[in-house]
N, C-alpha and C positions, 0 to 999 in steps of 0.2 A: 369325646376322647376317652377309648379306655384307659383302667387301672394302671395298665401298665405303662403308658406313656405317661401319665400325672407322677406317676413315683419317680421317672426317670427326670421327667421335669423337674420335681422338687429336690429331687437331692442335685440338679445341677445350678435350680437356683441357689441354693444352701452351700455349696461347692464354691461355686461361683462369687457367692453374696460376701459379707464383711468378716471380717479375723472375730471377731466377737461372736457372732452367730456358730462360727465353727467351731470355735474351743468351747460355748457353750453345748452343741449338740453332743460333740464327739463323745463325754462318756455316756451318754444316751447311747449310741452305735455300743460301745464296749460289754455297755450291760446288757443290750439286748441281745449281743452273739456270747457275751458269756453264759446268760440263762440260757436261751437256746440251745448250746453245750453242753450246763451241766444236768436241763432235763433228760439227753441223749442217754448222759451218763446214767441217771438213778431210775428211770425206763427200765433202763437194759437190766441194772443190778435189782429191782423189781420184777422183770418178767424172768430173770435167772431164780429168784426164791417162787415165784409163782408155778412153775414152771418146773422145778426141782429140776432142772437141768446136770449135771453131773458134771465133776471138774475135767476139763480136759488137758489139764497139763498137770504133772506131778508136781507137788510142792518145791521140789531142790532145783526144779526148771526153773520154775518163774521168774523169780531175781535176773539170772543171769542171761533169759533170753529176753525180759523184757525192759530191764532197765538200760540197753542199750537202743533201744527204742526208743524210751521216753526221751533219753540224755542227744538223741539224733533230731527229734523232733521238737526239742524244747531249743536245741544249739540252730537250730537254722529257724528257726520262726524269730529269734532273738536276733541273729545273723541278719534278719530281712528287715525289723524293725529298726534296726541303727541304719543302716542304708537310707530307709525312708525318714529318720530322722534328720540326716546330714543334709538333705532338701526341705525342711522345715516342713513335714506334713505327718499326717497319721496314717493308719490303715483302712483309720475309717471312712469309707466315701464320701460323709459331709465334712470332713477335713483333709482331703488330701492334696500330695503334692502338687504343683501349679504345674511341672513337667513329667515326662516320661523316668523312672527312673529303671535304668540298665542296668546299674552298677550292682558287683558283690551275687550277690543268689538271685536277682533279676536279671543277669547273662544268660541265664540256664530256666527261668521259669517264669511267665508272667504273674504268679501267685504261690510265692515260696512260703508265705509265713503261714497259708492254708493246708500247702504240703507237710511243713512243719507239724500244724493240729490233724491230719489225718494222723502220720505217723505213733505221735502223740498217744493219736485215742488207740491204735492198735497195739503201741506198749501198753497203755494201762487197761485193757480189756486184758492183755495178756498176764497184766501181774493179778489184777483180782478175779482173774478163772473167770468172763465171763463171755459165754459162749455168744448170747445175744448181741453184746456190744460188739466180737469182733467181727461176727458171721450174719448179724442182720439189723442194728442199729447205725454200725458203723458205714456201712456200702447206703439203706438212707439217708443219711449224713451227707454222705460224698454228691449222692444223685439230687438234696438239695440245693447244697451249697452248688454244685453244678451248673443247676438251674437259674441259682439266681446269680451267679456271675455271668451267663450268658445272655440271661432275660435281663435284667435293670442294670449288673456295673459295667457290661463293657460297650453296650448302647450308651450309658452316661460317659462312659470315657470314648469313644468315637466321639462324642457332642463336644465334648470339653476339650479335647485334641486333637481330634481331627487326624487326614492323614499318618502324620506321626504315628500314632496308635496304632492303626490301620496296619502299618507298614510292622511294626513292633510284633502285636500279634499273629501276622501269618512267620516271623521267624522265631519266634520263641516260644512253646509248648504252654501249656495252662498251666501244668503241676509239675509233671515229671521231666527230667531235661536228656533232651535225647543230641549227646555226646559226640554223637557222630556229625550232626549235622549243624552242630557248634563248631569242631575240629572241621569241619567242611569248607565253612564262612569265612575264618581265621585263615586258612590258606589261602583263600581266593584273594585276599586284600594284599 
């Protein structure tokens, strides 16, 4: 069996296994996509002084183009985690919810609070001028995090729900919610 079926196994037996097990793991998951994160971040702000890259946005900018950024992607990552709360789970996939959750910012995305942290990271590359974070740390960011929702959480979530899922993800986008074919759906009913 490869890697990659063992990990999908384990986290659906840890998914799966006892309310003890999972609130035990879960800040485990939290710390390890938070370091993961804020390596992203101090990379970038490291290879900006190595680098002497040069600022590319004027000081009187930043503020006001990027703290509506931060303020869009801190309100809907927070937006997605009350939702998954009201179903008793976390974000983390050795805790999560025992159903599909649609409601709120899951209408429009099957990974809002992800959308949320891209955003997120593109406000705050933008408020601290750094070229790396928004133009090459950030994009592989995205193409891992990509990766690994594709490779291990949504084979674990086909395993653990089956159809449903199935069905969830060919109508609802990964990150971005394409509006149209939301108002599409909505009428057809």
């Amino acid at each position: 069996m490869e890697a990659r079926e063992k990990l999908i196994g384990a986290i659906y037996r840890v998914a799966t296994g006892t309310e003890r097990t999972r609130k035990l793991l879960t800040p485990v998951g939290i710390l390890v996509f938070g370091t993961f994160t804020t390596l992203f971040i101090l990379a970038a702000i490291r290879v900006d002084q190595l680098l002497h890259l040069p600022e590319f946005l004027p000081e009187a900018f930043r503020r006001p183009i990027s703290i509506p950024f931060i303020l869009l992607g801190i309100s809907i990552s927070f937006w997605s985690f009350l939702h998954f709360s009201k179903v008793k789970g976390t974000p983390v996939p050795f805790n999560p919810p025992e159903q599909i959750v649609s409601t709120g910012p899951y209408r429009y995305s099957r990974n809002p609070m992800i959308t949320g942290v891209f955003i997120f990271l593109f406000g705050l590359g933008l408020l601290i001028n750094s070229i790396s974070l928004v133009f090459f740390f950030l994009p592989i960011f995205i193409i891992l995090i990509v990766w690994e929702l594709k490779q291990i959480e949504e084979p674990e979530l086909i395993k653990r729900l089956g159809a449903e899922y199935v069905e969830y993800r060919r109508l609802t986008p990964m990150f971005f919610p394409d509006f149209r074919k939301w108002q599409k759906r909505r009428s057809t009913r």
